[in-house]
Phi, psi and omega in degrees: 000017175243036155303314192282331142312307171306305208291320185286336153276335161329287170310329183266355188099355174270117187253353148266357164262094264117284186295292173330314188278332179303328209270316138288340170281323168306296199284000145290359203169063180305344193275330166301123213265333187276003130328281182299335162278348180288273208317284206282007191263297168336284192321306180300315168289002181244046140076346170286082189250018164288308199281333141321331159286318172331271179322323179279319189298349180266314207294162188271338192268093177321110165341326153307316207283305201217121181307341170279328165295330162289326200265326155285356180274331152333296220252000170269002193258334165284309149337287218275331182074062198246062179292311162343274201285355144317297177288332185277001162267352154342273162329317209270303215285299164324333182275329180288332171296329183284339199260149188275356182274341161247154159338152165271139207235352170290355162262011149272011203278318185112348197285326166268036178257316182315125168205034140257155169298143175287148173252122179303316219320296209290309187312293178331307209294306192303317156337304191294309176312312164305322149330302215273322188276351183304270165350306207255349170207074127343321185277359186254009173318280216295313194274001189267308190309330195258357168290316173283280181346298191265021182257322135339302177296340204102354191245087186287317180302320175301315195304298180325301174304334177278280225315319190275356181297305198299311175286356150253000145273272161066094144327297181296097145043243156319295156307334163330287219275337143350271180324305161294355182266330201277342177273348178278349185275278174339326152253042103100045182255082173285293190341305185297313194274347132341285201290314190275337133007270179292002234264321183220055165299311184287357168247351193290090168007320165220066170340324179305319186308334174304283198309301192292017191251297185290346201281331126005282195297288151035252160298352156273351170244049164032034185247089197285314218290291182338306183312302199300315190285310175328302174263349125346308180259359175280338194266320185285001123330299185210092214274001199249026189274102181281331170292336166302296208271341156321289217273021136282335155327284180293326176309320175308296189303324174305317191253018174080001169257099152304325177280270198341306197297311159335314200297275190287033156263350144297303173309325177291262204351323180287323169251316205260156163293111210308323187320291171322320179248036172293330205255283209306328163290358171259277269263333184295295195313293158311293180289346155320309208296300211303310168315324209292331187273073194267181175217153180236142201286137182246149203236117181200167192243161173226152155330334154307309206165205179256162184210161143269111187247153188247138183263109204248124163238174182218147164201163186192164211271130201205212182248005190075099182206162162277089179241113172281154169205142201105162185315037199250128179296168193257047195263313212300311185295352183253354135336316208252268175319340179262325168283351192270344166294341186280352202250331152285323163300327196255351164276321181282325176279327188266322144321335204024063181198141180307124177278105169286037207229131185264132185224126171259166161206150125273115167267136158263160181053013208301314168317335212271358198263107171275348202243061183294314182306339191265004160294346168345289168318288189317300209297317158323271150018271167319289158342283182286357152281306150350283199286324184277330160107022191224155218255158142269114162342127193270353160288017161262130175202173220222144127238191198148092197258144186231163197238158201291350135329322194080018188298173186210109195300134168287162198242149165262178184073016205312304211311306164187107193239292191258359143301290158340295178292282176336288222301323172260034153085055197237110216259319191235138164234146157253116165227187211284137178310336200266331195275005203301314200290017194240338194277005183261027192221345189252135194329131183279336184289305207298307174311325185286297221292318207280146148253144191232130177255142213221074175273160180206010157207161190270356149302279188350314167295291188333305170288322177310299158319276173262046195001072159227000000 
């Protein structure tokens, strides 16, 4: 019954004993699918969707298999702005229309919920390869061509069924199993496009490609340092590689080095056609802008549960002023004026100088927050990295209500507050010291995940963060 529970915590608004309990119950019984469906289905309406993929991709039970399963990978791929893997449930959705025993399942499908952009990269690359194999396995040219053909069109899922009708016929091998690694990437199963990967890196005629593959999965699971050694040896191969030296490109960018990423994209411009890196010149450019804008995780509660919320500044040389901006109430604004006075006071002792610097910040969603004074930290925080030149960890986040002292008031909602937090990959917390007694009511899986820091004045955050 305890589906009939959940619903019943759902129904009063509580949504994160909601979640917790769908979350023990799923892990006593991972094979149960209405388990499984309370669980990613919460995560999904409380916006968590790294961790509702996770959780759908271990399970054993497939979208083809079972129609509640479809529909949730249908309503994570929409949530997510995934038209590819929309379209790649197409097939899936037509074998369910045809049998009379399940439901039409197509207005749960979601497809007019998108209002992201597709992301191309993987489709592009697999194009490109397919060019490149043309040259190089003439006699599989006409099926590699109607393969480019319906991937053009739009017709992703066929173009897959042919590569993959095509790569287990295959006398060769190696190229098969190639070929099947280049399509889990594309559905985005790196584990899968791993194992076949590795399985003939040492043997596959061009090996670099192995490498840039693997260096691929890599950066897409942020193991910036690991992505970088792939291709590094996929380049000492073959050093004229333009897809390799893009996607050295984007590893810069992913890690905020703008300049190195600059360099070499003037430098690919000197041998390639500037044309070719047209994407990659948005992509420096846009995310610069984006950087330019940082944020700090703010840790607050609602009626429902808990949330991470991000705290957006901006700051530039003025007379020293304060501008919020967003829904925010005046719990929150007077929240906002007491730290940016602790972040001056606190500019003038470590410079021993008056602070010009004008800081805009912006909350999103800010109405929806009842607890404005414990946003205090985050906000401080945000603030003196600004002013100060200096960064946070974006796996960091603050709660806090803080006092013109700079001292730091215990917060309500602790329990979740650091659900919250675990559930959205948030690695390290600080909150008030005064709250220790508070850590026994919060989940021990949610507590094993966090390093939890136990502060009571904002030097104490400071040294920690930046040793001063």
């Amino acid at each position: 019954m305890k589906s009939v529970e959940i619903y019943e915590k759902i129904k009063s608004g509580e949504y994160f004993e909601a979640l917790l309990l769908a979350e023990k119950s799923y892990k006593q019984d991972n094979t149960d699918i209405n388990k499984l469906v309370d669980y990613v289905t919460i995560l999904i309406k409380l916006n968590t969707l790294d961790k509702a993929e996770e959780v759908l991709n271990k399970t054993n039970i497939k979208p083809e298999k079972n129609p509640s399963v479809y529909c949730l990978y249908s309503k994570l791929y929409a949530s997510q702005g995934k038209i590819d893997k929309l379209k790649s449930l197409e097939e899936i959705e037509r074998s369910f229309a045809e049998c009379s025993n399940y439901p039409n399942i197509n207005s749960l499908s979601g497809v007019d919920e998108l209002t992201k952009y597709e992301n191309e990269y993987y489709k592009n690359q697999l194009s490109e390869v397919l060019k490149f194999l043309i040259e190089k396995f003439p006699i599989y040219s006409h099926k590699f061509k109607k393969v480019i053909i319906q991937m053009k069109n739009n017709s992703l899922g066929i173009g897959k069924d042919l590569l993959k009708k095509c790569a287990h016929s295959m006398k060769d091998k190696n190229l098969g199993y190639f070929l099947l690694g280049e399509i889990a990437m594309l559905d985005g199963k790196f584990e899968i496009a791993q194992n076949r990967y590795t399985k003939i890196v040492d043997d596959f005629p061009f090996k670099y490609i192995i490498l840039n593959r693997l260096g691929d999965i890599q950066l897409s699971l942020n193991n910036h340092e690991k992505a970088k050694e792939y291709y590094n040896k996929s380049i000492e191969l073959e050093p004229d590689d333009l897809n390799t030296i893009i996607d050295l490109i984007r590893l810069d960018i992913g890690k905020g080095d703008f300049k190195n990423a600059k360099k070499a994209y003037m430098k690919a411009t000197l041998k390639f056609d500037a044309n070719k890196l047209h994407q990659i010149k948005h992509l420096i450019e846009s995310q610069e802008e984006i950087i330019k804008q940082d944020y700090v995780n703010g840790l607050t509660w609602f009626q429902g549960g808990g949330n991470v919320i991000k705290l957006e500044f901006m700051c530039e040389n003025g007379s020293g002023s304060l501008n919020p901006t967003g829904n925010l109430g005046f719990q929150l604004l007077d929240a906002l004026n007491l730290s940016y006075t602790v972040c001056s006071k606190r500019f003038r002792s470590l410079l021993k100088k008056q602070m010009k610097k004008d800081i805009f910040v912006n909350i999103p969603n800010a109405l929806v927050f009842v607890d404005g004074g414990s946003i205090g930290l985050a906000a401080t925080i945000g603030m003196l990295s600004q002013v100060l030149g200096k960064k946070i960890p974006t796996e960091y986040a603050f709660t806090g209500e803080i006092t013109l002292n700079g001292n730091i008031l215990p917060t309500g909602g602790l329990k979740w507050k650091l659900t919250s937090a675990y559930l959205q990959n948030i690695r390290t917390v600080f909150i008030p010291k005064q709250n220790f007694k508070d850590l026994t009511n919060v989940p021990n899986n949610v507590k094993a995940n966090l390093s939890i820091n136990l502060v009571s004045n904002i030097k104490e955050v400071e040294k920690q963060l930046w040793k001063h």
